[in-house]
N, C-alpha and C positions, 0 to 999 in steps of 0.2 A: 712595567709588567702588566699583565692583560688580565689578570683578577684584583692586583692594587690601585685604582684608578682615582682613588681619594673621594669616590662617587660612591652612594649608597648605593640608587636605583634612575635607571633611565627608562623613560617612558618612551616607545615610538612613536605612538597616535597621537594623533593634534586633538588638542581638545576641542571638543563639540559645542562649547560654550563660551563665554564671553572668561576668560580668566583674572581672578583677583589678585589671588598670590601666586607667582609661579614656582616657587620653594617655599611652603608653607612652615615655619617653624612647629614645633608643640606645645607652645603655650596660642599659638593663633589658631591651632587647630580645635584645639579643647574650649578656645574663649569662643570660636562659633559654632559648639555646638545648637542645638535648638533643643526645644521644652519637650517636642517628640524622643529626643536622645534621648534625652534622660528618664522619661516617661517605659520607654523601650529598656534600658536597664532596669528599673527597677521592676517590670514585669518581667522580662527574664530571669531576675532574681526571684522573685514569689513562684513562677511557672516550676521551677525547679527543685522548690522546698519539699514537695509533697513526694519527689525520686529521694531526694537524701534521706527522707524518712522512710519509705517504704527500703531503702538501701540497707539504713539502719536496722531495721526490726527484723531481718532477715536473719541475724543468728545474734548480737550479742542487743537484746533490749536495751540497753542501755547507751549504747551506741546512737541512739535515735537523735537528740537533739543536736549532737555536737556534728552527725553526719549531716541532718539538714542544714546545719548554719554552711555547713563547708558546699553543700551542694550549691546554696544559693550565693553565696561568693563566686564561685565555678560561673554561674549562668552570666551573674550581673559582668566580670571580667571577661568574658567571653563577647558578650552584648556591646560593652566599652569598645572593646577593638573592632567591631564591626560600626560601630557609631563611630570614632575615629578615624577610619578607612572613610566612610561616607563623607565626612565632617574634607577631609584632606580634596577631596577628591569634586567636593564643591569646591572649594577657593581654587583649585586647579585648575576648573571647568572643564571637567569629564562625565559630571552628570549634569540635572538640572540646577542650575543658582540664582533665579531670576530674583531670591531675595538681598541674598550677598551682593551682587549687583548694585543695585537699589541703594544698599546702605553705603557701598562705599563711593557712590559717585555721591551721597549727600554728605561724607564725611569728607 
């Protein structure tokens, strides 16, 4: 069948770069991420705290804190999968990976 194909997703561009994994699991994808990913979530999360709050106060005061926590779960999950995608997409080599590279021709 032509939508069951046992394949998630097919890429047609070659990659532009030297490739590491060419089906990156997701534990390989998350153990490369880098200190910017994480860096990057967690500012996503704080960026966001100050809308769940103003979210909040908007009609039930009390609503404020438990809105902010959820705003900033919202940013930081949203940040992950965008760092994920990044994270995949270097071991792929479709953007730049001159580090991954690097490490794994030392490993």
């Amino acid at each position: 069948s032509r939508f069951n194909s046992g394949r998630m997703g097919r890429y047609t561009d070659s990659p532009s770069y030297p490739v590491v994994i060419s089906h990156p699991r997701p534990h390989q994808v998350m153990k490369n991420f880098r200190t910017n990913d994480y860096l990057s979530m967690a500012l996503a999360g704080i960026v966001s705290m100050p809308f769940g709050y103003w979210a909040g106060t908007s009609r039930l005061p009390q609503m404020r804190f438990p809105s902010m926590v959820t705003s900033a779960l919202i940013g930081s999950t949203g940040m992950f999968c965008l760092c994920y995608q990044s994270s995949g997409f270097r071991l792929m080599g479709f953007i730049a990976n001159d580090e991954e590279v690097r490490l794994a021709k030392t490993a």
